[in-house]
N, CA, C and O atoms as a printed pandas DataFrame, in Angstrom:
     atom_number atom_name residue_name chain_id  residue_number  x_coord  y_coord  z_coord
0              1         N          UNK        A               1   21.374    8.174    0.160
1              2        CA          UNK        A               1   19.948    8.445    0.069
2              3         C          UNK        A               1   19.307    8.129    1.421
3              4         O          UNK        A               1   19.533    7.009    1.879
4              5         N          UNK        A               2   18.726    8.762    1.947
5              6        CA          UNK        A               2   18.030    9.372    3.209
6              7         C          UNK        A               2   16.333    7.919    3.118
7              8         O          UNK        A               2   16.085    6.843    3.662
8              9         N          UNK        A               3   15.818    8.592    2.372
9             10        CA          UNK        A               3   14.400    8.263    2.371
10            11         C          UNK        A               3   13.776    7.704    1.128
11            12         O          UNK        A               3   13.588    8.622    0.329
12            13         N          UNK        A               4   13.398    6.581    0.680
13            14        CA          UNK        A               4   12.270    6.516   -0.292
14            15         C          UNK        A               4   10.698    5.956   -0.322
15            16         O          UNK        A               4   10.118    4.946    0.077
16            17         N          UNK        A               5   10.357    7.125   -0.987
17            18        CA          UNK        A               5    8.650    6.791   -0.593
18            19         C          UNK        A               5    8.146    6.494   -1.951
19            20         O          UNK        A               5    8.486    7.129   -2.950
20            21         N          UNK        A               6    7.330    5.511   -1.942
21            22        CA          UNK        A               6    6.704    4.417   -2.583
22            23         C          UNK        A               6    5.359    5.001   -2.552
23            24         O          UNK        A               6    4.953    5.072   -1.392
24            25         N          UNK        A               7    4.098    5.670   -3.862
25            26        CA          UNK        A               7    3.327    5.185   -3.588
26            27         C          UNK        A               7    2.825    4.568   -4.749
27            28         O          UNK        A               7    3.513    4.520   -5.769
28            29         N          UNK        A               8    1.539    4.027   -4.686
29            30        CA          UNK        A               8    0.740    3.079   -6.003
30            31         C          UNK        A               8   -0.522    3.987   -6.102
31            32         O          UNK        A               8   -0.894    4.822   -5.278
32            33         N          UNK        A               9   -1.042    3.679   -7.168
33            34        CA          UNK        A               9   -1.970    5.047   -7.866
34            35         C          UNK        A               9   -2.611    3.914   -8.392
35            36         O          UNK        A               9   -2.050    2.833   -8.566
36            37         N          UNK        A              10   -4.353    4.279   -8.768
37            38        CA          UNK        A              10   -5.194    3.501   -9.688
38            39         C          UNK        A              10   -6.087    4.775   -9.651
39            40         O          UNK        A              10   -6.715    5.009   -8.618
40            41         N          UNK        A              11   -6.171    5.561  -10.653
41            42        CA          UNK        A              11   -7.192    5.939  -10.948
42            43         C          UNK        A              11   -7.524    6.999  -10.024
43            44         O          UNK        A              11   -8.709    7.260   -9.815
44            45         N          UNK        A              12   -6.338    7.812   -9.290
45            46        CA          UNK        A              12   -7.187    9.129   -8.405
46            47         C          UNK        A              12   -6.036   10.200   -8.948
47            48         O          UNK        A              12   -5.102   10.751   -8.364
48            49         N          UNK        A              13   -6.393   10.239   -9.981
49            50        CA          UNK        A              13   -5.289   11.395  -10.376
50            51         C          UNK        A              13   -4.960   12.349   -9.639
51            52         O          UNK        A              13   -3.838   12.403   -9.136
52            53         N          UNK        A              14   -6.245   13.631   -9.370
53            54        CA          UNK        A              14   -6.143   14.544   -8.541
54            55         C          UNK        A              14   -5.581   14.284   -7.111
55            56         O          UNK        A              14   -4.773   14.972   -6.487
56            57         N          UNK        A              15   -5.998   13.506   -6.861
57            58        CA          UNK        A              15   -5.682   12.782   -4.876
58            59         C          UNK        A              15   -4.005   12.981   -5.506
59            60         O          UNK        A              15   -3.344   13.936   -5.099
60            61         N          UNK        A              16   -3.554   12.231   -6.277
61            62        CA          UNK        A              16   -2.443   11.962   -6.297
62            63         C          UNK        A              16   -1.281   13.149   -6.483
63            64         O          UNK        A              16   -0.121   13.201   -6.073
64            65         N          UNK        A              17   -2.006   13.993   -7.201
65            66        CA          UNK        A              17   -1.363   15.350   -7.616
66            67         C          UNK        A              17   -1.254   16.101   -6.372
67            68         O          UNK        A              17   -0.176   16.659   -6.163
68            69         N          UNK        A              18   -2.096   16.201   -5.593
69            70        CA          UNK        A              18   -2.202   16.518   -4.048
70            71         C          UNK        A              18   -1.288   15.778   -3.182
71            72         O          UNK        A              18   -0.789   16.544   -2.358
72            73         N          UNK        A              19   -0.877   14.555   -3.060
73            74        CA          UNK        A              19   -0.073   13.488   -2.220
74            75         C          UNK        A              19    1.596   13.872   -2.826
75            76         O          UNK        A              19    2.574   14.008   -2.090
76            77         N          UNK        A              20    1.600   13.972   -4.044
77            78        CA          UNK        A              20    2.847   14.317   -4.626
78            79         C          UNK        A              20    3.739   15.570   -4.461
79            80         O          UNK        A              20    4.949   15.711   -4.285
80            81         N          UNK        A              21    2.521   16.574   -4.603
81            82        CA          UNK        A              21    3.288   17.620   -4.299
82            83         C          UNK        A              21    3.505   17.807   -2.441
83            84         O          UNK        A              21    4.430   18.433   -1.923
84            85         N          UNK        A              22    2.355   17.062   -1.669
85            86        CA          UNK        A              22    2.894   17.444   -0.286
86            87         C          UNK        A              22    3.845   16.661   -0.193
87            88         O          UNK        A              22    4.599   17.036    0.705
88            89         N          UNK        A              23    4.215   15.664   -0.729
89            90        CA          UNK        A              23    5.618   14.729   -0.438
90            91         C          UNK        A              23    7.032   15.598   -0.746
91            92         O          UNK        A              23    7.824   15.934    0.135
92            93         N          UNK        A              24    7.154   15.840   -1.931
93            94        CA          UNK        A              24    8.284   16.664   -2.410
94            95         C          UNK        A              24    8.278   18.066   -1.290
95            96         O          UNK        A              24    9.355   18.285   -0.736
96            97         N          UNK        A              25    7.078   19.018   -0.951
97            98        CA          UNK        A              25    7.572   19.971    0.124
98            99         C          UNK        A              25    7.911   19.540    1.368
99           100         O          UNK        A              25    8.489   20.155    2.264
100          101         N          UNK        A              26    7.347   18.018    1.330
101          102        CA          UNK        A              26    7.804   17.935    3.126
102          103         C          UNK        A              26    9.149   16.921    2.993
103          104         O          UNK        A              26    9.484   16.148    3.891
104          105         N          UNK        A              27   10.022   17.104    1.407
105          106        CA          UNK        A              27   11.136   16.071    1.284
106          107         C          UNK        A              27   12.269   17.404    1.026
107          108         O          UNK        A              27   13.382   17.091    0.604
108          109         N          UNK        A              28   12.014   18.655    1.245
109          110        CA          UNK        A              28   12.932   19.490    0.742
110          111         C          UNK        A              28   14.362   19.836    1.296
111          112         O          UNK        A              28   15.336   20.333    0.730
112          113         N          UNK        A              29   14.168   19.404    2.607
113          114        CA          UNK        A              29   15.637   19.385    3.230
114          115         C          UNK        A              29   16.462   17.635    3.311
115          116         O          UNK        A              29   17.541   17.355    3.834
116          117         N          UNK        A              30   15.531   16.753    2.628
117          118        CA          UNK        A              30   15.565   15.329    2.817
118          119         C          UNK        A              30   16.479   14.586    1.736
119          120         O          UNK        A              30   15.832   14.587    0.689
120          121         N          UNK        A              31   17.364   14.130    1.600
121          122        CA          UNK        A              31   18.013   13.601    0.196
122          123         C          UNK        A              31   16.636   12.436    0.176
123          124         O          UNK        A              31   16.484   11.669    1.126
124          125         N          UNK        A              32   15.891   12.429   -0.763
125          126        CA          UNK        A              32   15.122   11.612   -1.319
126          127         C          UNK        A              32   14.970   10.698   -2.275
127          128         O          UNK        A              32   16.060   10.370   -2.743
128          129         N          UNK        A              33   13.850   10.028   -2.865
129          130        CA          UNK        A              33   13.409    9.391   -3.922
130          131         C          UNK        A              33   11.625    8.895   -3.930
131          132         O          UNK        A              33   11.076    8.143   -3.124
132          133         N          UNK        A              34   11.174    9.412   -4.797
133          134        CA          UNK        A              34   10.179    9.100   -5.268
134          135         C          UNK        A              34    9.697    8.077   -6.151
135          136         O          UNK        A              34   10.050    8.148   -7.328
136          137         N          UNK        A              35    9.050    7.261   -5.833
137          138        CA          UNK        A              35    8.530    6.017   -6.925
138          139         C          UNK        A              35    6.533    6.099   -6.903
139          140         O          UNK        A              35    5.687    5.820   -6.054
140          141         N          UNK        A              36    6.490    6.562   -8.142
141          142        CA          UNK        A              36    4.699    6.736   -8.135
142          143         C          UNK        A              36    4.486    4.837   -9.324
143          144         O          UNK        A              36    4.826    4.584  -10.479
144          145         N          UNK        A              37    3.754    3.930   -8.189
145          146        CA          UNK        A              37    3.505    2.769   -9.431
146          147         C          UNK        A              37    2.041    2.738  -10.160
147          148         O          UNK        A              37    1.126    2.210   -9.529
148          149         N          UNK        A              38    1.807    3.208  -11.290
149          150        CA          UNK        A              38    0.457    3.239  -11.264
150          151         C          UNK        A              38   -0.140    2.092  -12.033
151          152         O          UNK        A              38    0.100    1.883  -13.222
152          153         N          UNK        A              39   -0.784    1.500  -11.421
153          154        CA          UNK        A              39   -2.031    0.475  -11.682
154          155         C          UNK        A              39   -2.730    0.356  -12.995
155          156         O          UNK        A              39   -3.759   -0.299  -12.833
156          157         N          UNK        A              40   -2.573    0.727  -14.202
157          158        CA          UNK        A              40   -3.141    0.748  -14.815
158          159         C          UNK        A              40   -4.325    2.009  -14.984
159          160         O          UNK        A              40   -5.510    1.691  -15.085
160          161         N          UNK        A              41   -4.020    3.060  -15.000
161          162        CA          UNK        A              41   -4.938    3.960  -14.819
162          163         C          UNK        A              41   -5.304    4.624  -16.074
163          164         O          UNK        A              41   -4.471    5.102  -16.844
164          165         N          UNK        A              42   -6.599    4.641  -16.262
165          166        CA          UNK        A              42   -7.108    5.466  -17.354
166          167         C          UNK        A              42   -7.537    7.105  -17.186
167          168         O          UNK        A              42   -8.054    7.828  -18.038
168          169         N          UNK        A              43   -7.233    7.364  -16.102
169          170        CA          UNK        A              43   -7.514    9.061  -15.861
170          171         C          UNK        A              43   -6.175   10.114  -15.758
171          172         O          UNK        A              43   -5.950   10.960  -14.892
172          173         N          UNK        A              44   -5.422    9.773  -16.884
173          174        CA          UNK        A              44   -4.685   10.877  -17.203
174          175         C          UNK        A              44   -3.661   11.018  -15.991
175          176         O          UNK        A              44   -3.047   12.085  -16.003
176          177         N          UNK        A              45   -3.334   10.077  -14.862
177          178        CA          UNK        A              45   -2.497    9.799  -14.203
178          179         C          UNK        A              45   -1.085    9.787  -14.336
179          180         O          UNK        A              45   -0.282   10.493  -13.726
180          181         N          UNK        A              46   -0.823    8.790  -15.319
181          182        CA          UNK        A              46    0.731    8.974  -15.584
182          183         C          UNK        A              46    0.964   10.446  -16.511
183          184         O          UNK        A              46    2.037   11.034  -16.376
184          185         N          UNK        A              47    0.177   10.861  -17.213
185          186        CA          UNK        A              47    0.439   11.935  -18.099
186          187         C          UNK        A              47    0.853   12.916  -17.074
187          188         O          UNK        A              47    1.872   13.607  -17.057
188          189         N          UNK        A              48   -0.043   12.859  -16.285
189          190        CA          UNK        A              48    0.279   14.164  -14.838
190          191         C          UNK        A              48    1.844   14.293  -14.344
191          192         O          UNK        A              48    2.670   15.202  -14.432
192          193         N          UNK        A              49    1.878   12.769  -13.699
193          194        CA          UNK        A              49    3.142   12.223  -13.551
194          195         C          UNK        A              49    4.359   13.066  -14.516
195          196         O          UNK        A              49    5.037   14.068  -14.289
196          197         N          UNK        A              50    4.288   12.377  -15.377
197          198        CA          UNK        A              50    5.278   12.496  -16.622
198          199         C          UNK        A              50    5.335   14.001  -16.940
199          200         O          UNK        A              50    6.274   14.467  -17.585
200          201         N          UNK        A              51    4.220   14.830  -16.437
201          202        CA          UNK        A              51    4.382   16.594  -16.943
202          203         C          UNK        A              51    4.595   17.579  -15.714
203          204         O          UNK        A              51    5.262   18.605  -15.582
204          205         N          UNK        A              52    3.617   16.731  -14.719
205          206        CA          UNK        A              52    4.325   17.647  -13.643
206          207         C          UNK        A              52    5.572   17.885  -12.784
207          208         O          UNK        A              52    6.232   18.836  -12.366
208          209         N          UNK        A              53    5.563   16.272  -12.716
209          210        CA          UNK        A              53    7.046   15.611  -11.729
210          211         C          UNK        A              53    8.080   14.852  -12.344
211          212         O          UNK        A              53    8.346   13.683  -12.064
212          213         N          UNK        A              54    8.787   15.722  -13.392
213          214        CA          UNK        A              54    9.527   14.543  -14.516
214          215         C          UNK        A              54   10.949   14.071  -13.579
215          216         O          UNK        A              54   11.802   13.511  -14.268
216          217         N          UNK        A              55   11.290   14.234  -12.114
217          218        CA          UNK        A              55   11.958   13.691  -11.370
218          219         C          UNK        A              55   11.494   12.239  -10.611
219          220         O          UNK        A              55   12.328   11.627   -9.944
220          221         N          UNK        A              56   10.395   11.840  -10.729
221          222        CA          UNK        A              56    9.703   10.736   -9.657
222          223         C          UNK        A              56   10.169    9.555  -11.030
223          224         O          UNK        A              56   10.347    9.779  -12.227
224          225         N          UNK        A              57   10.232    8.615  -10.445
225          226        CA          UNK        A              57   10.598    7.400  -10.955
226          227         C          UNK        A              57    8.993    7.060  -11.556
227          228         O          UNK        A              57    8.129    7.166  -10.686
228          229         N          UNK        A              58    8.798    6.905  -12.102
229          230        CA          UNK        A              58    7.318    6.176  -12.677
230          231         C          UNK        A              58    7.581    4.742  -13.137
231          232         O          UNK        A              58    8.550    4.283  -13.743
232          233         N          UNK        A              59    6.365    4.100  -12.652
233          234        CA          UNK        A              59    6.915    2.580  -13.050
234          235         C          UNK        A              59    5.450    2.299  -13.207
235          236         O          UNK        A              59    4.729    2.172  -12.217
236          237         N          UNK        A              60    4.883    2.174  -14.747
237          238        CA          UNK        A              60    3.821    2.105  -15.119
238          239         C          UNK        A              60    2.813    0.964  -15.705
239          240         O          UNK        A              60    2.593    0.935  -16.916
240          241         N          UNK        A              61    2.277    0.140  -14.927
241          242        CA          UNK        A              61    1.495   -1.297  -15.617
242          243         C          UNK        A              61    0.616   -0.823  -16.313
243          244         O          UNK        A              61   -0.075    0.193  -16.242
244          245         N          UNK        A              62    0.703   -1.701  -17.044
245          246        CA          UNK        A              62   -0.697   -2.723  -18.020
246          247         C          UNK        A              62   -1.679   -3.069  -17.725
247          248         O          UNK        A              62   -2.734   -3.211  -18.343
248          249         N          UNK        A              63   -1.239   -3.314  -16.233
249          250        CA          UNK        A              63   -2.739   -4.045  -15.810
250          251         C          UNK        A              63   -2.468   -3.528  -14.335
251          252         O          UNK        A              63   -1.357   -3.127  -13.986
252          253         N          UNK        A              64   -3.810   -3.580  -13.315
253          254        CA          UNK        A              64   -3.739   -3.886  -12.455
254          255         C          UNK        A              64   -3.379   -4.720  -11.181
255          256         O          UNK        A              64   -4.145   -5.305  -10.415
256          257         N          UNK        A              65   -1.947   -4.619  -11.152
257          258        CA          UNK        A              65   -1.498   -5.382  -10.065
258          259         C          UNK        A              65   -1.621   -5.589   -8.814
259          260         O          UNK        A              65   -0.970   -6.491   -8.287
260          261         N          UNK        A              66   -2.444   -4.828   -8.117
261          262        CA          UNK        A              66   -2.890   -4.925   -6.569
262          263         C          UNK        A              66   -2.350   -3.772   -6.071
263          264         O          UNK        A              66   -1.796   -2.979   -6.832
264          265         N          UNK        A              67   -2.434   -3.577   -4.932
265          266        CA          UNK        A              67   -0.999   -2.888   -4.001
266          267         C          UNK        A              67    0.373   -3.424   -3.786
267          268         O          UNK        A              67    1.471   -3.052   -4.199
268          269         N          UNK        A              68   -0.170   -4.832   -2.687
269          270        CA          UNK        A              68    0.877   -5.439   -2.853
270          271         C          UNK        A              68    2.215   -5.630   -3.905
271          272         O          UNK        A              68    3.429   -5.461   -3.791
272          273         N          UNK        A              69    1.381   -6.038   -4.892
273          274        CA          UNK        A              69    2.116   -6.282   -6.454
274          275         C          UNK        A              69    3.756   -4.716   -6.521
275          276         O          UNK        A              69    4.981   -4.595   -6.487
276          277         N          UNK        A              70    2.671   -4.056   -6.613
277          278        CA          UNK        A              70    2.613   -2.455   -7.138
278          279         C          UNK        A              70    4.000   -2.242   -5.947
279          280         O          UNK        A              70    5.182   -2.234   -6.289
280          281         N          UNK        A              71    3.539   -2.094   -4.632
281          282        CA          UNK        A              71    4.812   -2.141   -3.353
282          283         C          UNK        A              71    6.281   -2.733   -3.993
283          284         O          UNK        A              71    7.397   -2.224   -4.093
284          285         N          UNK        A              72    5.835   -3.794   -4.298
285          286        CA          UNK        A              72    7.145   -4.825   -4.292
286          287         C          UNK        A              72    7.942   -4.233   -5.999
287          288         O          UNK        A              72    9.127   -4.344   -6.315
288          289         N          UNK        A              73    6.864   -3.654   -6.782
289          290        CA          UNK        A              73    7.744   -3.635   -8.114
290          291         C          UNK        A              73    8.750   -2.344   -7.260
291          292         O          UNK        A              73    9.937   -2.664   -7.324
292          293         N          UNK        A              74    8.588   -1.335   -6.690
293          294        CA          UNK        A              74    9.138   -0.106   -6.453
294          295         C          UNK        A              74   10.318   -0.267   -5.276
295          296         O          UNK        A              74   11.323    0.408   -5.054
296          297         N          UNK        A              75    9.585   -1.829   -4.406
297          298        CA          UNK        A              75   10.706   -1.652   -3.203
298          299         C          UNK        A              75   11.975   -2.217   -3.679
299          300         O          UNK        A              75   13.013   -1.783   -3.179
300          301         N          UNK        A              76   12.045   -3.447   -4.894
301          302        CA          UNK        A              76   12.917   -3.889   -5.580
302          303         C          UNK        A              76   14.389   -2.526   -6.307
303          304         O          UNK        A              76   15.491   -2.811   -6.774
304          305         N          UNK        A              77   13.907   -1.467   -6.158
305          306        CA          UNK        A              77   14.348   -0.656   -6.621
306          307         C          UNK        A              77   14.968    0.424   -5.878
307          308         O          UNK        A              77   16.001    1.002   -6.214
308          309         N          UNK        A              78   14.078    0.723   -4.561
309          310        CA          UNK        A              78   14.514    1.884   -4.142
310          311         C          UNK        A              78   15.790    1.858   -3.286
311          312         O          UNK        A              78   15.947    0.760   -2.752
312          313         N          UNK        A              79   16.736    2.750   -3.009
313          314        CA          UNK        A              79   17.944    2.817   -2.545
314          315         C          UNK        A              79   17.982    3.656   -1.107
315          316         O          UNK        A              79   19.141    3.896   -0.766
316          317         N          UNK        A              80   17.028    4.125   -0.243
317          318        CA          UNK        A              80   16.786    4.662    0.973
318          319         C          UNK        A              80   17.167    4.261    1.803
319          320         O          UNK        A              80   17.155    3.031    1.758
320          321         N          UNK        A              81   17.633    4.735    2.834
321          322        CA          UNK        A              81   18.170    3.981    4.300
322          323         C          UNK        A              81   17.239    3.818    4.810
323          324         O          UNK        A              81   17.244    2.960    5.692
324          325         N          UNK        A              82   15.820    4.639    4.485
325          326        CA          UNK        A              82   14.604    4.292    5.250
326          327         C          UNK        A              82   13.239    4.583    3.945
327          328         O          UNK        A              82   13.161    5.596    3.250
328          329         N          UNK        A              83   12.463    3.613    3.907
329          330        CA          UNK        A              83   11.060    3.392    2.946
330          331         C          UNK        A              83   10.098    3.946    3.950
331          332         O          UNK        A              83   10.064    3.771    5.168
332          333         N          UNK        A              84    9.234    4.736    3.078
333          334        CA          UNK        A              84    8.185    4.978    3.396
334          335         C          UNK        A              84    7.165    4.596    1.888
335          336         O          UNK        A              84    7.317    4.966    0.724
336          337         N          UNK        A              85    6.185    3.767    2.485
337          338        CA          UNK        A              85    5.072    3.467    1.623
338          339         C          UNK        A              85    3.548    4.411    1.855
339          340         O          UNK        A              85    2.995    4.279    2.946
340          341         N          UNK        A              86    2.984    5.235    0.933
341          342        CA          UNK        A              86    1.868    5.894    1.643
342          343         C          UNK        A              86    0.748    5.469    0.410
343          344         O          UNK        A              86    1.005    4.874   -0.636
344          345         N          UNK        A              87   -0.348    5.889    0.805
345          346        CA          UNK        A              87   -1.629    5.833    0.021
346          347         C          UNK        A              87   -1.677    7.133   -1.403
347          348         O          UNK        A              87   -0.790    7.987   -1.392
348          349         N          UNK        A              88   -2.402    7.156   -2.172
349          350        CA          UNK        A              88   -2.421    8.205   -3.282
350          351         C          UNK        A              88   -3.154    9.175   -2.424
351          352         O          UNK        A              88   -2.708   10.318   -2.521
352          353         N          UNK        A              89   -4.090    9.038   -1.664
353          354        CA          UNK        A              89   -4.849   10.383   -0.880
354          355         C          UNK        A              89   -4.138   10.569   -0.029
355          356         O          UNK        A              89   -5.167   10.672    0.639
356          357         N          UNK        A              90   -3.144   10.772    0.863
357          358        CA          UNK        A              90   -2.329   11.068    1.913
358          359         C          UNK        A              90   -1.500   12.446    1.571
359          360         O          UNK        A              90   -1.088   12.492    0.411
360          361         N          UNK        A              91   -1.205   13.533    2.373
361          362        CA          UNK        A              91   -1.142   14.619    2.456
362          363         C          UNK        A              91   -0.078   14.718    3.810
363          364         O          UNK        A              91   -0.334   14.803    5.011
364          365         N          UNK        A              92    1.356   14.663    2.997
365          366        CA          UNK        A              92    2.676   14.811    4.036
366          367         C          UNK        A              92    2.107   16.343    4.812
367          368         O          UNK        A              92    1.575   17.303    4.255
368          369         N          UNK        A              93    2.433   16.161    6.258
369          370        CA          UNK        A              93    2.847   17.422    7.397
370          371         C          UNK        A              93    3.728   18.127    6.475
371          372         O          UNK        A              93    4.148   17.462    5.528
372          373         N          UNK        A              94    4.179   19.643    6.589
373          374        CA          UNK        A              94    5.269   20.154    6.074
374          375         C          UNK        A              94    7.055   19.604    6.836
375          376         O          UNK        A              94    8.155   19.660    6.287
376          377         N          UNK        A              95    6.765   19.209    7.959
377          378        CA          UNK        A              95    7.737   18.743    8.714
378          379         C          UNK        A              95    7.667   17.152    8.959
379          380         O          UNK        A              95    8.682   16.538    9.287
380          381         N          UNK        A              96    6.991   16.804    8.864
381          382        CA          UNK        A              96    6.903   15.251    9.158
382          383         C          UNK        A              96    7.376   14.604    9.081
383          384         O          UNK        A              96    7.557   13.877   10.058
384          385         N          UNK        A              97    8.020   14.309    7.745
385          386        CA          UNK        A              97    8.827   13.695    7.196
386          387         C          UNK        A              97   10.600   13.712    7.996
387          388         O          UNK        A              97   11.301   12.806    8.447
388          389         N          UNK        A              98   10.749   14.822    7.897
389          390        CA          UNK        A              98   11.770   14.947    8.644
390          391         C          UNK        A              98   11.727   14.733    9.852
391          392         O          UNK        A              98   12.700   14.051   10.176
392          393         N          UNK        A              99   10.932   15.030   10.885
393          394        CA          UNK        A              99   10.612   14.142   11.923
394          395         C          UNK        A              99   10.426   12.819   12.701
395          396         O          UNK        A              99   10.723   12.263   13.758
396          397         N          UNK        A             100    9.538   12.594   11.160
397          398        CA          UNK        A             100   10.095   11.215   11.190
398          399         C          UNK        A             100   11.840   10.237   11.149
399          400         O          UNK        A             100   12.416    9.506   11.955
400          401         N          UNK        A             101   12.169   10.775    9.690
401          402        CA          UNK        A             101   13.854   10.261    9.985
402          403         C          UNK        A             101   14.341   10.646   10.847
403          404         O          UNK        A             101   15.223    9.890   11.255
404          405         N          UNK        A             102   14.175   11.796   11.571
405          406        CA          UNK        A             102   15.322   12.170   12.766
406          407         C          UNK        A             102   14.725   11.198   13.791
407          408         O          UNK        A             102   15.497   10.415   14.345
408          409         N          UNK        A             103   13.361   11.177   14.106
409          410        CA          UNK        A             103   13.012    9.614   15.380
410          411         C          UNK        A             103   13.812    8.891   14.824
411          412         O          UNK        A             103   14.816    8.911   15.536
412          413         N          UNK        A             104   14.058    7.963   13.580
413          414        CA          UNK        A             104   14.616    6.849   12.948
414          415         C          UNK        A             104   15.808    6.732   13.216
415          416         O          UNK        A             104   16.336    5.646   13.451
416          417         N          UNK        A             105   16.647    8.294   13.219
417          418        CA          UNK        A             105   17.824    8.153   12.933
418          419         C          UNK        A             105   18.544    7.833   14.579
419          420         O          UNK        A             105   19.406    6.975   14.768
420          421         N          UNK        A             106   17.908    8.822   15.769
421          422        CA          UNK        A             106   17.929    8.814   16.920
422          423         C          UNK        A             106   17.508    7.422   17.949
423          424         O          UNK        A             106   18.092    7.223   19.014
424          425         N          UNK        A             107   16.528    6.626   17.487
425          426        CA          UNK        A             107   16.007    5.080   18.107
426          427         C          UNK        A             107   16.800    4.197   16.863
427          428         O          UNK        A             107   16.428    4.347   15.699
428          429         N          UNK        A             108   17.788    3.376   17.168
429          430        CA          UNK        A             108   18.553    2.488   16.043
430          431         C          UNK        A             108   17.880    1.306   16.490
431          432         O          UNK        A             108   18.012    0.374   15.696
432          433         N          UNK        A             109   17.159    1.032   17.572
433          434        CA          UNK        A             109   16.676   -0.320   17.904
434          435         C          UNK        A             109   15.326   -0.615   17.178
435          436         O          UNK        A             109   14.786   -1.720   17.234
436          437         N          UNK        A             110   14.746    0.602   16.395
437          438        CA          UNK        A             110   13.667    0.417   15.868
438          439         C          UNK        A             110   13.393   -0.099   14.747
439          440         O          UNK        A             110   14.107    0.304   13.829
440          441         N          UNK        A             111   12.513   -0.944   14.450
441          442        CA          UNK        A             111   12.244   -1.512   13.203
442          443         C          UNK        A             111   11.401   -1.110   12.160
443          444         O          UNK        A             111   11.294   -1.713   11.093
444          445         N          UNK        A             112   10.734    0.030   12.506
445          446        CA          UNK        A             112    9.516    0.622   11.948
446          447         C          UNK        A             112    8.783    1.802   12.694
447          448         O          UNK        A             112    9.023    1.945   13.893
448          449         N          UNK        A             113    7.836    2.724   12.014
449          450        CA          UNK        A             113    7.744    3.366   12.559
450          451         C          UNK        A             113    5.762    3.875   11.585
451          452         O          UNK        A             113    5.575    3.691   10.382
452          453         N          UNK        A             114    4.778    4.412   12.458
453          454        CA          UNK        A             114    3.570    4.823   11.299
454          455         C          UNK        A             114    3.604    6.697   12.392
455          456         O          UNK        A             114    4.196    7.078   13.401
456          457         N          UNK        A             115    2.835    7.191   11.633
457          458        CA          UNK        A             115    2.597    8.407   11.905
458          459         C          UNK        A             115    1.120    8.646   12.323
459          460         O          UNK        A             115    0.246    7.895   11.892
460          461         N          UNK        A             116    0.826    9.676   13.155
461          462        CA          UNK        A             116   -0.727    9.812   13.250
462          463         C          UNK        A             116   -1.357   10.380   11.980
463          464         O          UNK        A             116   -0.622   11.037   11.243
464          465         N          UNK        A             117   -2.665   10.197   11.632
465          466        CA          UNK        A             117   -2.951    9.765   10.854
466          467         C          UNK        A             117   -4.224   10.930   11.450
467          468         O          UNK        A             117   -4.466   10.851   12.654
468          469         N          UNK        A             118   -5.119   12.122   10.514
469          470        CA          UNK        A             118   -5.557   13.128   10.591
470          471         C          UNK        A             118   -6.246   13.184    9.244
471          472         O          UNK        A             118   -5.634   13.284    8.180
472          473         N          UNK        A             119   -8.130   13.081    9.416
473          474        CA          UNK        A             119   -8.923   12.890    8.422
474          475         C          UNK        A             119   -8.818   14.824    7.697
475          476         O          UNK        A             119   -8.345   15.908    8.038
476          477         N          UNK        A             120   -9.461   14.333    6.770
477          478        CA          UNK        A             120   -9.316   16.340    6.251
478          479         C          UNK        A             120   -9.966   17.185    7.414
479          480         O          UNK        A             120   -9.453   18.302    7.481
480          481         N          UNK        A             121  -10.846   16.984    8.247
481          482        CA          UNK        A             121  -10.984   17.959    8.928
482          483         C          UNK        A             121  -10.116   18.021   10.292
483          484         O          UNK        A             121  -10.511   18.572   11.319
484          485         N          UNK        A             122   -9.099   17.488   10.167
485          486        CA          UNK        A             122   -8.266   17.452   11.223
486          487         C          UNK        A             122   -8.408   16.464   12.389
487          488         O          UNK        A             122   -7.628   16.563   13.336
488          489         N          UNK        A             123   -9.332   15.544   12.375
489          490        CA          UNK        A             123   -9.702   15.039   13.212
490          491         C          UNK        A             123   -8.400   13.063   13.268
491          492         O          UNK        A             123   -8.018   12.180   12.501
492          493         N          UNK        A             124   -8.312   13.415   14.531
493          494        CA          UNK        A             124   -7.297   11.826   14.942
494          495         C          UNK        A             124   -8.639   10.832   14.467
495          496         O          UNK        A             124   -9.843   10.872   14.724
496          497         N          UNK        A             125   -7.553    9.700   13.431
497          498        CA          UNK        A             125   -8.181    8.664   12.173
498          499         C          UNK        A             125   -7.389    7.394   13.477
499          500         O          UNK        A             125   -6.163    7.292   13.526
500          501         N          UNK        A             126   -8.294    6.557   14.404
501          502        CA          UNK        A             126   -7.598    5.436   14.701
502          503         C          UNK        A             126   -7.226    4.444   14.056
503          504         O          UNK        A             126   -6.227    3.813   14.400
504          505         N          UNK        A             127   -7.783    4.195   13.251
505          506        CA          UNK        A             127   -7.278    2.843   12.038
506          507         C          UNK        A             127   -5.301    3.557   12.181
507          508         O          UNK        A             127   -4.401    3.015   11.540
């Protein structure tokens, strides 16, 4: 296994339905894994989950566990040579992803790696 991306969900269903599917097109040449943790959400979130993407690992609380929390239930689990953790509103490049592992795979001295980061109107996000 190549890659696993981690994200945590509370309550943005749609954002998330959007983040999910750009993950899986920009994971298509990628041996992957998906982990969606959702927070306790009352907006029809996991149902989405569970009908649209019955391949993603779902790992579903009771309650609201934080991010943090939420990170650690999924990283305990995932089997990737390389984690990626993203936000529920985030919107994979069609290539990115793969771009990314090939930097990863090519710099072995590296410990980490973030991507630029591009608000919806395209504009460079410095945070």
């Amino acid at each position: 296994m190549k890659l696993s991306v981690v994200v945590v969900n509370h309550n943005t269903c749609l954002l998330l339905k959007h983040a999910v599917n750009s993950i899986v097109n920009a994971c298509i040449s990628i041996d992957h894994e998906l982990f969606i943790v959702d927070n306790a959400s009352t907006d029809g979130s996991v149902e989405m989950i569970e009908n649209d993407f019955p391949r993603v690992h779902l790992i579903a609380n009771n309650t609201d566990q934080g991010i943090a929390k939420a990170n650690n239930q999924a990283l305990s689990q995932v089997k990737g040579e390389y984690i990626l953790l993203v936000n529920a509103d985030t919107i994979c490049g069609k290539d990115s992803l793969e771009k990314m592992c090939s930097f990863m795979d090519e710099h072995n001295d590296t410990g980490g790696l973030s991507v630029r980061m591009l608000s919806p109107q395209g504009r460079f996000l410095p945070e």
